[in-house]
N, C-alpha and C positions, 0 to 999 in steps of 0.2 A: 484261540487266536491271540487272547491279553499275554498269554507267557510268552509265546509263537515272537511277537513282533516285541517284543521288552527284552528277548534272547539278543535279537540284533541288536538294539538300540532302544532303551527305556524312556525315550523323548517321543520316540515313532509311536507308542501304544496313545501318550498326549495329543501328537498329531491327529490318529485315526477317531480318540474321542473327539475332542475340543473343535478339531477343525483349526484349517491354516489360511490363511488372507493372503493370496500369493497374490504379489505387489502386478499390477497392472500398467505396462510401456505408459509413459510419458511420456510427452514433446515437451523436450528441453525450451526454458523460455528463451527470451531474444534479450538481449542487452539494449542500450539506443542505438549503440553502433552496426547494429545488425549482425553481429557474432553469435552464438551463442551462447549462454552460459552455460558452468558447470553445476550440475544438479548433484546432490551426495542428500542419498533420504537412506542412510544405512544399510545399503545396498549388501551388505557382508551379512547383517541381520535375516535378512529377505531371503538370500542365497540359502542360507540354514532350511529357514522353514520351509522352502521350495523342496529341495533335498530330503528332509525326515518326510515331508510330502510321497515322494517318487518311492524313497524307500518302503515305505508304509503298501503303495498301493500294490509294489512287486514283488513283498511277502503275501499280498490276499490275492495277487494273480496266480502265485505260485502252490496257493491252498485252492483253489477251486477247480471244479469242474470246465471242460473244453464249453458246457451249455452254459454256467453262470458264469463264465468269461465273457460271453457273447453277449449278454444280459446288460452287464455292466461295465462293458469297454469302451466308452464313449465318456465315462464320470470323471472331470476334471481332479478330483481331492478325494482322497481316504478313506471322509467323514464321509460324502455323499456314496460311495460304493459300499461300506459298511452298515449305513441305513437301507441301502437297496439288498443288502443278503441275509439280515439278522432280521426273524422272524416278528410279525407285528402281533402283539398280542388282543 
């Protein structure tokens, strides 16, 4: 699987170890005037890691079985579907 997902994309094999912190929707704060503001928390940064994310999990969809599909189709991140398939010792 390490060569597998480093073929596509050698940040996805860091994704699947490391685990990615996909940014969680905010409520933009209020100004006094009752507008909005604008929020910028690197949002281009976030996008990446969401993406080697997705990437990551549709290489290990793409290597498994129709039963460990079913197993682990509900796992938000990479990391949590590659602790769910890789044998505990």
């Amino acid at each position: 699987m390490k060569s597998y997902s480093e073929a596509a994309d050698f940040n996805t094999w860091n994704v699947v170890v490391n685990g990615v912190e996909l940014p969680a929707p905010a409520q933009a704060p209020t100004r006094q005037d009752g507008q909005e503001a604008i929020v910028v928390n690197n949002m281009e940064e976030a996008q990446k890691r969401a993406a080697l994310n997705t990437k990551a999990k549709h290489l290990m969809y793409c290597a498994l079985s129709p039963s460990q599909f079913n197993r682990i189709s509900s796992y938000d991140t990479s990391k949590e579907i590659w602790h769910c398939i890789m044998p505990r010792d």
